[in-house]
Each structure stands twice: as C-alpha cells, then as structure tokens.
N, C-alpha and C positions, 0 to 999 in steps of 0.2 A: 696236867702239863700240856700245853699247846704245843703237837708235833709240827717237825717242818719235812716237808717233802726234797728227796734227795737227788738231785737230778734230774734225769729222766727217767728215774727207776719208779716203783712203787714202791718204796720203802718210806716211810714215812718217821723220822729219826726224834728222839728226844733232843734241843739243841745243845747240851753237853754231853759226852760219851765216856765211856772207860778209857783210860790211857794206862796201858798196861808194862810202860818200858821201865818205870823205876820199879814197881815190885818184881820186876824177871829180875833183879841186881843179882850177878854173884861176882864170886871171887876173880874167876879164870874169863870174865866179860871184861872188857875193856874199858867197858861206859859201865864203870861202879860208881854207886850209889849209895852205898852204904847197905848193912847188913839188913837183909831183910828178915824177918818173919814172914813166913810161907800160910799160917794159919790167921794171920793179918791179914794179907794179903785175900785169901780167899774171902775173910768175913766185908775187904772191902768192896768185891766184888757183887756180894750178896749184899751188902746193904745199898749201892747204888740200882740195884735191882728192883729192889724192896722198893725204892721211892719215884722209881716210874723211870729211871735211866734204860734206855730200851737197846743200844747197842756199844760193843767194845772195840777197840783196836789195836793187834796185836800184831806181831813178825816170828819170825823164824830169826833173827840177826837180835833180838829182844832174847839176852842169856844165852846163843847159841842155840837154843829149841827150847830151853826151859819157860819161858814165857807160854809160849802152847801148852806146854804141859799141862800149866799149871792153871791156864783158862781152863782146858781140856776138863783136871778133875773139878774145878769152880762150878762149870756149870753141867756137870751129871744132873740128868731130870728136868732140866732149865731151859730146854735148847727153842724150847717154844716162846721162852720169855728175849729172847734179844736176836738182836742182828749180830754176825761174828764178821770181823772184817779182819785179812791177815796181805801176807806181802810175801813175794818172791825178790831173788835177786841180789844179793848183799848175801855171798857166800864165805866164809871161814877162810882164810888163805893158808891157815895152817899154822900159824904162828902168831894168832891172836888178833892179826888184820884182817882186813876184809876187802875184798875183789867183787865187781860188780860180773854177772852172765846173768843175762837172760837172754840164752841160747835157748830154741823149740825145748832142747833135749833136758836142759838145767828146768826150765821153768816146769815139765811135766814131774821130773822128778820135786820138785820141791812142794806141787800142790797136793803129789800122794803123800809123801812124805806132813804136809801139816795139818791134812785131814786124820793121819792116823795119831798123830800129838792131841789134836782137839778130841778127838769121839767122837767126828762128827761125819756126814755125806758128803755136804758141800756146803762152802762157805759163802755168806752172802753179799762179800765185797772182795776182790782180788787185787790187789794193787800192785805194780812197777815198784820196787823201792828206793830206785835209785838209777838213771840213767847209765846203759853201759854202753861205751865208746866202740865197741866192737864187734856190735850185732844192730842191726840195723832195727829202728825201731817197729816199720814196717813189719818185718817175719816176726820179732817178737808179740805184735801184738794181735797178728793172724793167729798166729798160737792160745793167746787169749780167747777167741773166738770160738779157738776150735773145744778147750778147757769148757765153756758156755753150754756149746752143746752137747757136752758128755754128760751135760748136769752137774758136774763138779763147782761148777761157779756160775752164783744170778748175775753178774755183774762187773766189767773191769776197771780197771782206777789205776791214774798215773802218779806219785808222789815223789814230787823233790824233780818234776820235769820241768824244762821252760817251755815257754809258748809254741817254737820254732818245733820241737818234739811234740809237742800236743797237735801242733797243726797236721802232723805228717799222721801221726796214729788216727785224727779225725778223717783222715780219708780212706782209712780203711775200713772204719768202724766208730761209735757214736763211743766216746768216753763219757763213763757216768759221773768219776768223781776226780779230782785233783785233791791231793794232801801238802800242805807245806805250811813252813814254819810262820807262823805270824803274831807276834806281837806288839808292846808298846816300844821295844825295841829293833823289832827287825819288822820292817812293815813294806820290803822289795815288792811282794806282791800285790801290793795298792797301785802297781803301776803297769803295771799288762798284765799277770795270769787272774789277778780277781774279775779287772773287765771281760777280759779274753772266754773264762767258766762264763758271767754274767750272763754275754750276748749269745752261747750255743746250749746252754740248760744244763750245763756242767753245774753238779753239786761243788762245795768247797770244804773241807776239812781244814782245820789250823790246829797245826802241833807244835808245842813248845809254848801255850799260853803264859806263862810266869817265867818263860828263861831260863830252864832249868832250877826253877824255885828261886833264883835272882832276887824278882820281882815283891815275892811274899814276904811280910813285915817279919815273920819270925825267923826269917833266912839269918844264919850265922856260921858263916866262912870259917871262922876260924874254928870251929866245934866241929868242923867236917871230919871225917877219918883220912889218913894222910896218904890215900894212895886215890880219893876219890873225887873221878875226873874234873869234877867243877874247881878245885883248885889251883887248875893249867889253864881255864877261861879268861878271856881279856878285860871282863866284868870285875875278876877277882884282883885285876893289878890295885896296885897302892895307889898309883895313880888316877883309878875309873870309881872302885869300890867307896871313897866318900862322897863323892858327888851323887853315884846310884841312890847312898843313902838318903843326901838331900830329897834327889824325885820323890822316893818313896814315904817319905812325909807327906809331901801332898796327896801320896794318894789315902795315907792313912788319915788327911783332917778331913776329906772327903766321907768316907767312911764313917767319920764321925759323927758329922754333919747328919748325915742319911740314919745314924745308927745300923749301922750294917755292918758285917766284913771287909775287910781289905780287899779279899779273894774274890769279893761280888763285882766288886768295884773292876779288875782285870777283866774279869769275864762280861761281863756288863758292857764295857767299852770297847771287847772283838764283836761282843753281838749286835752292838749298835750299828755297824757295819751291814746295810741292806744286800752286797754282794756276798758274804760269809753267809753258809748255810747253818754250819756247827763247830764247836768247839770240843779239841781232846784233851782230857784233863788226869795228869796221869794222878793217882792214886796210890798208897801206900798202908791206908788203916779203913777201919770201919767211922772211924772218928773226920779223918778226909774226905771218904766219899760223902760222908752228912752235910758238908757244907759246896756241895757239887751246885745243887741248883737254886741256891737262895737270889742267885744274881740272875733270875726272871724274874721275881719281883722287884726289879731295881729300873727303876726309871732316870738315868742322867740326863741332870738339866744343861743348858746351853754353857751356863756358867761352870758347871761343873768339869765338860769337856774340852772349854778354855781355859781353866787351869789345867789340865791337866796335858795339853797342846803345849801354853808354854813353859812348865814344866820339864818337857821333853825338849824341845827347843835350847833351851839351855844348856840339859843336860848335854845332849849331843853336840852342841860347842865347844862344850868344854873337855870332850874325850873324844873330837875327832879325830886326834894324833894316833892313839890306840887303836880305831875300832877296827877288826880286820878286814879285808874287799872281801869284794863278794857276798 
C-alpha cells in the first residue's frame, strides 16, 4: 500500500483509516446506529489492521467514551501497529446533548481522561472537535501546544473548523490536520478549507465518505431500527430518497463496468481529489473493513467522473428545496 504523508507531521498514513463512530453505537448515544456487536467491532478493527490500514479515528463524544474504550481493548499489543487519532471538546451536557468547551481546563482534563480509555501515553493526533463560541481559539490552541510538549500529544488537528478559525490558530502554531465532512454530497470544502490545508501543508481528513451509509447500494432506510438517527435525515424524506436512488444507480453501473464495488467507486472519487490527503471510513464487521482498500486499485476514467458529475447535478436540482444550509 502506497502511504501518504500527513501534513507536516512524519506520519506517513494508509489513504483510508478506521472510522470508529458507528461501531461506538449504543443505546443512551444519540447518534444510534443500530445495535452493535462489540466483538464485530473489535475483529473489524483487527482485520483493517491485518491488511496494512495503519491508523484510526476516534472521540470521546463517539458513545460517550465507549468508543475509546473499545479501541483501547482492540488494540492491546498493537500500539506499534497504527496511528491513534482522538478529539476533545464535544462535552455531554447532561441530557444527552452536547456543548462544545475547549477551555485550557476542559481540554487537559479530556486528553487524561482518553489516554486512560485507550491504554495508551499519548496519542498521535489531537483534534478540536468542534468549534466553541466561547473560548477563544487562540488560548485553546496554546493549550494544544502545551498538551505537545508534555508528550501527551505528537500532533494537533482542527475538525469541523472554517478557515477564518484556522487562520487565527495558524498564528499561533503550525496546524497539522483539518477533519471535515466530505462527500459526493456535501462537497463545502472544495471551496476554501481544501485550498486553504492545500497552500500551508495542512493534511486533510474527510468524514462521512458514504453519508452516513446513504450513499452505499445496500443502504435500506426502511430496515433501519426505529429510533436510528438516519431516519430524521433530509436524505431520508420521501421527497430526496427516490432521486438518491436514481444517483446511485449510476454509481453502481459504474462499478460494474470496472467490476469492482460500489464502495470503491465513493472512495476512489474523494481520493481522486489531489488536495484530500485521506479518507475515514467508518466500519462495523470484519467483512467491512475487507472491502476498506480495494478503491486503490481503482483508476476513474474521465468518462466515468462525468457521469458521475452529472449524475449529481441533477440530483441536486432536484432536492434543492430540501437540502438543509449550511
């Protein structure tokens, strides 16, 4: 597997990574997913391992802590084998919501706090999870710094920030990585923060490759369990959900075409993107992580990118009434 380097860091990343937010699902999370297997979950961890996936990405706000946890026991003996990348900031409010701080005081407690979740010393990416209005980004990200040199953390990363926040934390210190959402449907960041990483050696992470599994041909809405969040998505109105299905025919005669996966095909088309470092791919089986890295052997031709351009074009006409700002 041909690594890409991450940044400005030395890390040098497999271009798809663990995505660990749907196997954290439980009951009392908000962002349910449906019932997990815990021992699923771990084997999917070990087998993207096994096939040369070299690092993961996790939270504290992923299950409330159980996500850590549950990398934590995954990769006992393993620590040499991956990069571990976790977040602060996306605290519990107490009633199932969730409040952004990253106060000095919140972020120290939350990096001790997910080093003793994982088993581990220090993590090798730290990430912002979420812009907080109320603490200046500035002291937050002195803080980061000082985190850096405790050894606690190689690395710090902003995720889910706009440019205007990145600019300001770049003056105080060199941001390694940006995380945000991007796919064939939400593609905001083609338009400042990809150039923005581009031009200063900002790595890029994209979360949410398939849409919350939207996107993947064997997605079926209505087989969902009935409290699980994708339900209340604008994806899932009566009104967006036949048209999705249109797009995703195209991507599936594509796939044909090639013989390959659907899944190659999504992933194949973030990576064709020269400004995108790497792709998060969340994971739920041993049977999911096997099909993580077929979409490097996947070359899209020009034709195949122009369907699949206007494809989306369409689609997005046709649900612009729905789709929600921002």
């Amino acid at each position: 597997m041909k690594l890409r380097q991450l940044g400005n860091s030395d890390m040098m990343i497999s271009p798809v990574g663990i995505g660990t937010a749907p196997m954290s699902s439980t009951d009392d999370w908000r962002v349910y997913w449906g019932k997990q297997d815990q021992t699923a979950a771990r084997e999917a961890i070990h087998q993207a391992l096994d096939m040369g996936v070299n690092w993961l990405d996790t939270a504290p706000f992923y299950g409330w802590g159980h996500g850590e946890h549950l990398v934590g026991e995954a990769i006992k003996g393993k620590r040499d084998q991956l990069f571990i990348f976790t977040k602060c900031g996306s605290i519990n409010d107490g009633s199932g919501g969730t409040i952004e701080n990253l106060s000095p005081q919140s972020i120290k407690k939350e990096i001790d706090d997910s080093l003793q979740r994982l088993g581990v010393d220090y993590v090798d990416l730290y990430q912002f999870h979420d812009p907080d209005p109320r603490t200046p980004i500035e002291e937050s990200w002195e803080t980061m710094q000082e985190l850096i040199q405790a050894g606690k953390v190689r690395y710090g990363a902003l995720s889910n920030h706009p440019v205007d926040l990145m600019k300001r934390a770049q003056a105080i210190a060199p941001i390694t990585v940006t995380q945000n959402q991007y796919n064939m449907i939400v593609r905001d960041i083609e338009n400042d923060i990809l150039p923005y990483a581009d031009e200063n050696n900002i790595g890029s992470l994209a979360w949410g490759p398939t849409k919350d599994g939207f996107l993947i041909d064997a997605f079926d809405l209505d087989g969902l369990e009935a409290k699980d969040f994708r339900r209340k998505r604008w994806l899932a109105l009566p009104e967006v959900y036949p048209h999705l299905q249109t797009f995703k025919q195209i991507l599936n005669d594509i796939a044909d075409q090639h013989n390959i996966n659907q899944i190659d095909i999504i992933l194949a088309w973030l990576l064709n993107n020269p400004m995108l470092t790497a792709v998060i791919l969340g994971v739920r089986s041993a049977k999911e992580a096997s099909e993580m890295t077929g979409c490097l052997a996947v070359d899209l031709t020009q034709a195949d990118l122009d369907m699949i351009q206007a494809g989306l074009d369409t689609f997005n006409t046709v649900t612009a009434d729905y789709r929600p700002a921002g």
